[in-house]
Structures are given as C-alpha cells and as structure tokens.
N, C-alpha and C positions, 0 to 999 in steps of 0.2 A: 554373269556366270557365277555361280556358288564354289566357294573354295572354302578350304582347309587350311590353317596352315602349321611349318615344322616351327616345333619349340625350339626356343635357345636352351642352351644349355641355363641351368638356375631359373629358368622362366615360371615353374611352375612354384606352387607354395611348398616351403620348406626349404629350395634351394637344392638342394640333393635329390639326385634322380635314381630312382632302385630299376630295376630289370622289370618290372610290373607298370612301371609308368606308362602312361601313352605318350606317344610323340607327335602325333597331330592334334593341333585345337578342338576339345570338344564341341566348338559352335561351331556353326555357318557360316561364314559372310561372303559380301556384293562385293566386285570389282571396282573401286570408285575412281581409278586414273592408271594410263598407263602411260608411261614415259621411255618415247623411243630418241635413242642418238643417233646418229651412224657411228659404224664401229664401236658402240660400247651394246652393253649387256642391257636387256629389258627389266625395266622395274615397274613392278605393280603395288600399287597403293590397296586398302582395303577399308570398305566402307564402314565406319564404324570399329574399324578394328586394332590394332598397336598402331602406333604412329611411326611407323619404321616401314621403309619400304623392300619390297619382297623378288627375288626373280624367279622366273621358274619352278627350280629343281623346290623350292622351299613352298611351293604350293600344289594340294590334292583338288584335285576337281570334283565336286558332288554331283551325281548324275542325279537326275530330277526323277523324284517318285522313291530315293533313295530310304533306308532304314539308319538312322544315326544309334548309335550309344546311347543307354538311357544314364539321365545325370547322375552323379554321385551324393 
C-alpha cells in the first residue's frame, strides 16, 4: 500500500514551519511492517522511509494511478 506520511513538527529543512508549508511527505512509500499488540495501537513501519514508526491518523493513503506534487 503507498502512503504518505504527517511531518513532525521541525521535520522539514529550516526547522520552522510557515502556513505555506506542506504537511504530508512529498514522496511515496511501501508499507514495510506492521506491528500488531492486543490492546495497544497499530504501528506501521515504512519501507525506505524515517526509521520511526507511524499509526494511523499520521499516514495518507495514495490511490494508485494518483497525481503527486511536482518537486521543488
């Protein structure tokens, strides 16, 4: 599945985030692990991507055949 995912706060270059900023990843990436508990929250890993792991609410889903952002 291709996702997205939400910035942290200071995540992007400069540290400081102005109202123009984007707040999801300009790339793509693959699902690489999901790690399920009982009674705790899902955490998704990301192929290729920060080495922090992610749940939910903090990942967009790309639907396939989608238009991304052209780079900066």
């Amino acid at each position: 599945m291709s996702v997205r995912y939400l910035y942290q706060p200071g995540e992007l270059k400069g540290g400081r985030r102005r109202a123009t900023d984007p707040i999801w990843s300009l790339n793509v990436y693959e699902i690489e692990t999901i790690i399920i508990k009982p009674n705790e929250v899902v955490i998704y890993y990301l192929f290729d991507g920060p080495k922090r792991g992610f749940v939910r609410e903090e990942l967009l889903v790309v639907q396939p055949h989608s238009q991304l952002p052209p780079a900066a």
